[in-house]
C-alpha positions as CSV (number, residue, x, y, z in Angstrom):
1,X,-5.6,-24.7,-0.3
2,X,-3.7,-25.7,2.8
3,X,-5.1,-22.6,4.7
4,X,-8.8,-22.3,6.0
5,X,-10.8,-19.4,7.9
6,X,-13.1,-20.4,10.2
7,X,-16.0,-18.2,9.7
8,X,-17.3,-17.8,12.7
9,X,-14.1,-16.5,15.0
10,X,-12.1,-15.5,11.5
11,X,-8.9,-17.6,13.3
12,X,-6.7,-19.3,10.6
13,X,-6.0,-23.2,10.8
14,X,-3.8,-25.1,8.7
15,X,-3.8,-29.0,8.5
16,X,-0.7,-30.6,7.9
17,X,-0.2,-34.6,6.8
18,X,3.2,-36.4,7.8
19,X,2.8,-39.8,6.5
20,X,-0.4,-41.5,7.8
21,X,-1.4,-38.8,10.1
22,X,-2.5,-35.7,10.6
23,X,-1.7,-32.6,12.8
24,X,-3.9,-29.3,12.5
25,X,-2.2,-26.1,13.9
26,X,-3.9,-22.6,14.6
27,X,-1.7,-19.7,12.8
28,X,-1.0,-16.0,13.0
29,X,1.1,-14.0,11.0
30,X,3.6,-11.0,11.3
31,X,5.1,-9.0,9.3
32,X,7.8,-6.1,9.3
33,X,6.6,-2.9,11.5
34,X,8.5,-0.6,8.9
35,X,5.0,0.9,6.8
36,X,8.1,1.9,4.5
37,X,9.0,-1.8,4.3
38,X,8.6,-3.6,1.1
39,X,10.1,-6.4,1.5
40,X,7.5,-9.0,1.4
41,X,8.5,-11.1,4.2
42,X,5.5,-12.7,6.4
43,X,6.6,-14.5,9.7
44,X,3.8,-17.5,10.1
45,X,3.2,-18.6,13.9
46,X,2.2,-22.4,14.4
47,X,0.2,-23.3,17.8
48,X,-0.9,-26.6,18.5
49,X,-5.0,-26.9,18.1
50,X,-6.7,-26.6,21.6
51,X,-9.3,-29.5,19.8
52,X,-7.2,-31.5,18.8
53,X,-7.0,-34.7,21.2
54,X,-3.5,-35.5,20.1
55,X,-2.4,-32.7,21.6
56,X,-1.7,-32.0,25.1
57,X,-0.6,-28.5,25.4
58,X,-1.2,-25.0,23.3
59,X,2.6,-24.9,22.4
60,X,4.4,-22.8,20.0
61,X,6.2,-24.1,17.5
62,X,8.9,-22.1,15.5
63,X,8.3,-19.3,13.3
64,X,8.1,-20.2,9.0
65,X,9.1,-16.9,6.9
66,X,7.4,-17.2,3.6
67,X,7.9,-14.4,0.6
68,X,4.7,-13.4,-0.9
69,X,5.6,-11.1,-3.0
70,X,8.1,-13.8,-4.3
71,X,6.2,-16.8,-3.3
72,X,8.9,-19.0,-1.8
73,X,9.4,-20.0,2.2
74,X,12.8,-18.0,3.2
75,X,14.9,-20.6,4.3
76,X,18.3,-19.6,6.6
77,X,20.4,-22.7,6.6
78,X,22.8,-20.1,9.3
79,X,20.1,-20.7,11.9
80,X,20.0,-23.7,14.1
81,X,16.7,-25.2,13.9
82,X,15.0,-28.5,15.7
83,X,13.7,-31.2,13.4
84,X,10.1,-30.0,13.8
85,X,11.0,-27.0,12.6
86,X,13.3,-28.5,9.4
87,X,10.2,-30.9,9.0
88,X,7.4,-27.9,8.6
89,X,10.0,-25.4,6.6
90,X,10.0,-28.9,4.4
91,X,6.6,-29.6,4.1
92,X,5.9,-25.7,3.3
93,X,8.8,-25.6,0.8
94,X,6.4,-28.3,-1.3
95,X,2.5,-28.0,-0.4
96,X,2.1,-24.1,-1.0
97,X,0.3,-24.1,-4.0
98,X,-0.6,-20.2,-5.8
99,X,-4.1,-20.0,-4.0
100,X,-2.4,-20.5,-0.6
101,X,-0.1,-17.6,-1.7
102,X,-2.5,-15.1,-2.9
103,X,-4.1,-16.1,0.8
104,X,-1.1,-15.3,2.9
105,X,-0.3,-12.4,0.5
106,X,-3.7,-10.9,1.7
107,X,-3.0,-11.4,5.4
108,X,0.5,-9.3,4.7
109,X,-1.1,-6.8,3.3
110,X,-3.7,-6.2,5.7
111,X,-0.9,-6.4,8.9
112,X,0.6,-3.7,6.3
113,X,-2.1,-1.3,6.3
114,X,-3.2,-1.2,9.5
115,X,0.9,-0.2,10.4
116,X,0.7,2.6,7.8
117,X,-2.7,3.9,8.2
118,X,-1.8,4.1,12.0
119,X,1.4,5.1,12.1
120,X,2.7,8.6,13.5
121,X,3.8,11.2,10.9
122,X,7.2,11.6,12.6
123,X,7.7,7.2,12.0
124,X,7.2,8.0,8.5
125,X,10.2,7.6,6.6
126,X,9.4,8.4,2.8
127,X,11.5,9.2,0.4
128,X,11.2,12.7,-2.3
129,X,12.8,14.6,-4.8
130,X,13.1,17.8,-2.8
131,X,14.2,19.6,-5.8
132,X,11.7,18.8,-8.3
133,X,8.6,19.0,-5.5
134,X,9.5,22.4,-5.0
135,X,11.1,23.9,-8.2
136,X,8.8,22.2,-10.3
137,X,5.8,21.1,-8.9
138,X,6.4,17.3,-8.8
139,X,3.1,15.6,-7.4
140,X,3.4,12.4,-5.9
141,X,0.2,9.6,-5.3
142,X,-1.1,8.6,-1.9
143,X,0.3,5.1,-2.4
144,X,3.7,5.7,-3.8
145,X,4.1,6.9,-0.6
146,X,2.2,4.8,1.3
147,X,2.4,1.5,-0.7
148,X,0.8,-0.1,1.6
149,X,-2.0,2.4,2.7
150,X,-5.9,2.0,1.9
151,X,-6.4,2.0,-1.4
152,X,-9.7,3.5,-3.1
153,X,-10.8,1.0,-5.6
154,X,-13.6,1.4,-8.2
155,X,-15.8,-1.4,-10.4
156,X,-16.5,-0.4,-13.7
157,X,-18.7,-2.3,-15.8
158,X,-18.3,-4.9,-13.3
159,X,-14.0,-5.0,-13.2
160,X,-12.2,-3.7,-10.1
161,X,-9.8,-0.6,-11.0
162,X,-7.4,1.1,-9.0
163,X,-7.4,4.6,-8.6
164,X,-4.1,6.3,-8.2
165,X,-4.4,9.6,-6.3
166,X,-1.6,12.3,-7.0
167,X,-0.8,15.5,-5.2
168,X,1.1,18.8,-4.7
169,X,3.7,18.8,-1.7
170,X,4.6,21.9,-1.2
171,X,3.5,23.0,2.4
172,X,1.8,26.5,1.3
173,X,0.3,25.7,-1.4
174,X,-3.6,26.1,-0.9
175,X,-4.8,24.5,-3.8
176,X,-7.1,21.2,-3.7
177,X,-5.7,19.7,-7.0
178,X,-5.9,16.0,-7.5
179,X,-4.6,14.1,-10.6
180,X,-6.6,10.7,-10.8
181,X,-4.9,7.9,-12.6
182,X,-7.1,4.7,-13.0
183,X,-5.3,1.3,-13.3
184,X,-6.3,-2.6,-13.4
185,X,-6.1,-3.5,-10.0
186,X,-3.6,-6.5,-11.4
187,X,-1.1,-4.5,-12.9
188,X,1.3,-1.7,-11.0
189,X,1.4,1.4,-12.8
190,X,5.1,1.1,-13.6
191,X,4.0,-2.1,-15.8
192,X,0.7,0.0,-17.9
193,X,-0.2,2.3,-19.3
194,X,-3.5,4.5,-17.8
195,X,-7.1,3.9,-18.7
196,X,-8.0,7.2,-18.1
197,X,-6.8,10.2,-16.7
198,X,-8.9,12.7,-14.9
199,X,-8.3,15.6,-12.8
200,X,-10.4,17.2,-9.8
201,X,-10.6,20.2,-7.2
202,X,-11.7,18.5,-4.5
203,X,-12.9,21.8,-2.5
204,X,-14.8,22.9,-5.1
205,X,-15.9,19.5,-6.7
206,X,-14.3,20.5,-9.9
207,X,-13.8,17.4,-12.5
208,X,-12.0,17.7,-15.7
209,X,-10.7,15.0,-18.2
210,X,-6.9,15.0,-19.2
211,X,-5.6,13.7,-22.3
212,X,-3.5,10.8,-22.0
213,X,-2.5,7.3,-24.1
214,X,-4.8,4.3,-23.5
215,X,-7.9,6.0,-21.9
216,X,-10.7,3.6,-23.0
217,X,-13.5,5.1,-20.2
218,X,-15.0,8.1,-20.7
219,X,-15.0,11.0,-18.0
220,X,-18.0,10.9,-16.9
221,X,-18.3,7.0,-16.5
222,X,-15.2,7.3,-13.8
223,X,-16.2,10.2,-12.4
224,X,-20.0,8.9,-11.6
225,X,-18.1,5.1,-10.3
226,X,-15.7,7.1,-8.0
227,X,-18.7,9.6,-6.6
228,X,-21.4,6.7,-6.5
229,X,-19.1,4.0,-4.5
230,X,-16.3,5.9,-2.5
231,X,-17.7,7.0,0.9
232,X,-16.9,11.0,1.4
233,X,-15.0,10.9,-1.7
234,X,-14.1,14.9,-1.4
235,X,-13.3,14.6,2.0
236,X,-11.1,11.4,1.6
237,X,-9.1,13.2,-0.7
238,X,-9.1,16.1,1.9
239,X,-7.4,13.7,4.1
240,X,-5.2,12.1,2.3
241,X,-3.8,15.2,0.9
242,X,-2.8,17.2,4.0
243,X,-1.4,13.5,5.5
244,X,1.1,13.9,2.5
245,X,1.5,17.4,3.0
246,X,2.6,16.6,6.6
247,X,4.7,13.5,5.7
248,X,6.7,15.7,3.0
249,X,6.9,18.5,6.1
250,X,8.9,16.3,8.6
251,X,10.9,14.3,6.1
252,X,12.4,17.4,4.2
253,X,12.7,19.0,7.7
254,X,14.7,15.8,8.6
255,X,16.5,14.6,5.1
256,X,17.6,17.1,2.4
257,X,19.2,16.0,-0.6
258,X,22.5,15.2,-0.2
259,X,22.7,16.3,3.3
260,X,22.1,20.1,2.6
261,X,19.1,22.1,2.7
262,X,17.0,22.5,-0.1
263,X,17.4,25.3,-2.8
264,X,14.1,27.1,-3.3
265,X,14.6,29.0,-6.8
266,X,13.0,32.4,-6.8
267,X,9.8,33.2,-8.2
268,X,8.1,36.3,-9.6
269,X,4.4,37.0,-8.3
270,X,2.9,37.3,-11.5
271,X,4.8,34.0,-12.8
272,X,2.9,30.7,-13.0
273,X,3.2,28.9,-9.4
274,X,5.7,26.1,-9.5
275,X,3.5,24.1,-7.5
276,X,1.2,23.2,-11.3
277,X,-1.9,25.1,-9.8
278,X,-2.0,27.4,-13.4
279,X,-2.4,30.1,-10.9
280,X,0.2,33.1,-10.7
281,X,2.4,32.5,-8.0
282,X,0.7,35.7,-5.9
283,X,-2.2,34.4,-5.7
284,X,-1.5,30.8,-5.3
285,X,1.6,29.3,-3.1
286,X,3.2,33.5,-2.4
């Protein structure tokens, strides 16, 4: 791997070979600001090692934009570039092997998450069905949101699993409701199908299984991994609940299908609550 960490000031160093020599260069990496952003672009910055004798001066050299979620260096033959900069786009193009793409794809995501995680609920720019979130009750997960927020990962019988957390949007609604998907952490959930499906009131610490294709764990071996190795699990969920809640809040204040408000259909209060609670609509979201 052309990449290395040192592990004492976690700085990244690459060392790159042109002919006979060598040339090692510190490296820091940006990516878009956009949380929203899925684009998979990471902008690698070059600076010439302050050991390295050859080298008189900490200067910056220009920027190489690799894909990682395609894992390819972006090349723009519009731009005007120097020769250094043809040279390193070059040597890139050929020396990134998969380990040094699953590296940078880990640095992307991290400069990812820590945009998302901290970013201001009025920067949030999601996208919703209005229309099915309040006529019907249409939950949506933390990440599909948020694809690149924190992600709450489980091992279970010593494999990594991602848990995908679902909720109800609609702003009234008081119920604590969380539909738990768990997935290989390898796979997205378009691409499988679920390996168990659970379901839990987080106020009241209520767990129930729900029938589903493809579950191969039992209940109480997901719920036990999830309470056992997630710090605060109940109030995690808490969180990332109302964060949703709020992010639904500003962008249907700001976007409505179509450019016209939302139609609300009307509901009787001893009806079932559109929201999915099983509750009657009185006593739940009215």
């Amino acid at each position: 791997m052309l990449f290395e960490v040192d592990s004492k000031t976690k700085k990244t160093s690459v060392t790159i070979q042109k002919d006979d020599t060598t040339e090692k260069y510190q490296c820091t990496f940006l990516a878009c600001d956009n949380p929203m952003c899925t684009c998979g672009n990471l902008y690698i910055n070059f600076f010439h090692d302050q050991n390295d004798s050859k080298s008189n001066e900490n200067k910056s050299i220009p920027q190489i934009n690799v894909d990682v979620q395609e894992k390819k260096v972006i090349i723009n033959p519009e731009k005007q570039k120097s020769k250094d900069e043809l040279e390193l786009e070059e040597y890139f193009f050929n020396a990134l092997e998969n380990d040094d793409y699953q590296f940078l794809y880990k640095e992307f995501f991290s400069y990812k998450n820590l945009i998302s995680e901290k970013a201001p609920i009025d920067s949030i720019d999601a996208h919703f069905d209005y229309l099915k979130v309040e006529t019907e009750g249409l939950m949506y997960a933390y990440n599909d949101v948020l694809p690149y927020g924190d992600q709450i990962i489980v091992s279970i019988d010593g494999q990594n699993y991602f848990v995908l957390d679902q909720y109800c949007l609609l702003p009234k609604c008081p119920c604590t409701d969380t539909s738990l998907t768990i997935l290989p952490v390898e796979t997205s959930a378009a691409k499988t199908k679920p390996l168990c499906l659970l379901s839990l009131r987080y106020a009241t610490k209520k767990w129930e299984p729900l029938k589903g294709q493809g579950s191969v764990f039992s209940f109480e071996k997901v719920r036990k991994a999830m309470v056992n190795q997630v710090p605060d699990l109940y109030g995690l969920l808490r969180k990332r609940h109302l964060k949703l809640k709020a992010v639904y809040a500003h962008c249907k204040k700001k976007n409505s299908p179509f450019g016209t408000p939302v139609e609300t259909i009307k509901v009787g209060r001893n009806d079932p609550c559109p929201c999915g609670s099983g509750r009657k609509y009185k006593k739940c979201c009215g």
